[in-house]
N, C-alpha and C positions, 0 to 999 in steps of 0.2 A: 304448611299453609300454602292455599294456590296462592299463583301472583297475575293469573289470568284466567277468562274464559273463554272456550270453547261451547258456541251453540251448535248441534246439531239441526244440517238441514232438515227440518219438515216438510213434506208436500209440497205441491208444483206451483208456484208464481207466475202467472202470465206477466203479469208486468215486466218482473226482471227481467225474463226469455227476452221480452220486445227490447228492452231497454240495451241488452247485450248485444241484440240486433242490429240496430239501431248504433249504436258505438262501434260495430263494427264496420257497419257502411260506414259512415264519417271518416275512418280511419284510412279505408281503401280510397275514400275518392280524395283524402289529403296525403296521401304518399307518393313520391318524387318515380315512381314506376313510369312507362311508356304512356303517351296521349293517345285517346284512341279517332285523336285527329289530327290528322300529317297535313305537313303543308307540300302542296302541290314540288316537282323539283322545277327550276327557274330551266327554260326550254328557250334556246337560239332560234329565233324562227327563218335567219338568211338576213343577205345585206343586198341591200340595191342599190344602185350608181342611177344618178343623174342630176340633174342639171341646176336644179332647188327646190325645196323641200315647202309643200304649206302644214305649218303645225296649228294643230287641235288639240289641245288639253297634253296628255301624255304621249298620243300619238303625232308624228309626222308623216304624212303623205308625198312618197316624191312626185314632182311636176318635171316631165318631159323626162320619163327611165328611158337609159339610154347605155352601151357600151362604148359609142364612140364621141369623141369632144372634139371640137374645133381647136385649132390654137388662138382662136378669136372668142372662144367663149367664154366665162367670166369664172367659171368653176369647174371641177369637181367633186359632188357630194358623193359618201358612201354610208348610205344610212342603215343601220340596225336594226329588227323588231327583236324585241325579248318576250317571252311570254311568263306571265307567274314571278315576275319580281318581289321578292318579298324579306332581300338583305342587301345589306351596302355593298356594290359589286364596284371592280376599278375597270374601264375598258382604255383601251389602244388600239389607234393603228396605224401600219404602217406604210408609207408609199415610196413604192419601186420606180425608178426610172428602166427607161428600156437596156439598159447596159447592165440591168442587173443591180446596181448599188443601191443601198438604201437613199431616201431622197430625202423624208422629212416620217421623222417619227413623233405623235403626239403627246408617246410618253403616256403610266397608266395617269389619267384621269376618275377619280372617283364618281361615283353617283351614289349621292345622299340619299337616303329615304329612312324618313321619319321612324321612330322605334314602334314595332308593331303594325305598321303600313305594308299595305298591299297592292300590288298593280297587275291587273290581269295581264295587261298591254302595254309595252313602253316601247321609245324609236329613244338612239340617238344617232348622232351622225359628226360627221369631219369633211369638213369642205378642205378639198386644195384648191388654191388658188391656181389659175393659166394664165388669162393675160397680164399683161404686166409685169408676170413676175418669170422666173428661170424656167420652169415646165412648160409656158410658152415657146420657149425657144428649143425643145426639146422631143417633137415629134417622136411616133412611134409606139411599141407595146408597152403599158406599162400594168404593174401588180398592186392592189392593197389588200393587203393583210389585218384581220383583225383578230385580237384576243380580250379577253376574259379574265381577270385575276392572273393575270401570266399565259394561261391555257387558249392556246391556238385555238379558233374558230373557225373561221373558213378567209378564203380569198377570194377574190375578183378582181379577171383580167380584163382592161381595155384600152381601147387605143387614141393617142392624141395626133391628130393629123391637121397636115395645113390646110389653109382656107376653107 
């Protein structure tokens, strides 16, 4: 006694051809394989120093770029462009006195960005303070340093001079 059957395929089925077709795309565009849209990589575009910053949306524009500072002037800014942000990065930086010793580290700071957000263009920046405070009183060459998730970036040297 059978306990099953076997049909033989007859003749050619356009349908199922398509239908096979068709299940097969589906299949390839729901597989966890490579996107064949990369996101741009996140690109340092340099830091600029001066004197205050006007912000615009994501972007900051420095006012008055400059390498050298008064000990009478109220700050130093050292502002970032990023390009293509499109993950939560931490920055730092750090500021040298002329002797060389670290003077004031900001420590990594995060930057938030929304899940799936993208920014062509982004500034941040870290103001030291001069007057008022000890770097006023402390003329001469100095260095800030900045990084990336740990990952050195670049520096800029300049100087704080009297009057």
């Amino acid at each position: 006694m059978q306990t099953g059957y076997l049909r033989p395929i007859t003749g050619f089925k356009p349908f199922s051809l398509l239908s096979v077709f068709v299940v097969s795309v589906w299949l390839m565009a729901c597989s966890t394989g490579t996107s064949a849209i990369t996101k741009p990589a996140v690109t340092f575009l340099g830091i600029t120093l001066s004197k205050a910053v006007d912000k615009r949306g994501d972007i900051a524009i420095p006012v008055a770029p400059t390498t050298t500072f008064s000990i009478n002037d109220k700050q130093a800014i050292a502002l970032l462009a990023i390009k293509n942000l499109h993950y939560q990065i931490r920055l730092r930086w750090e500021w040298y006195c002329p002797d060389g010793a670290l003077y004031y580290s900001t420590g990594n700071i995060p930057v938030k960005l929304s899940e799936k957000k993208y920014i062509r263009e982004f500034s941040a920046w870290h103001a030291m303070t001069i007057r008022g405070d000890k770097a006023g009183t402390m003329p001469g060459a100095w260095i800030v340093k900045v990084f990336m998730d740990d990952e050195y970036l670049d520096m800029k040297k300049f100087d704080i001079v009297k009057g």
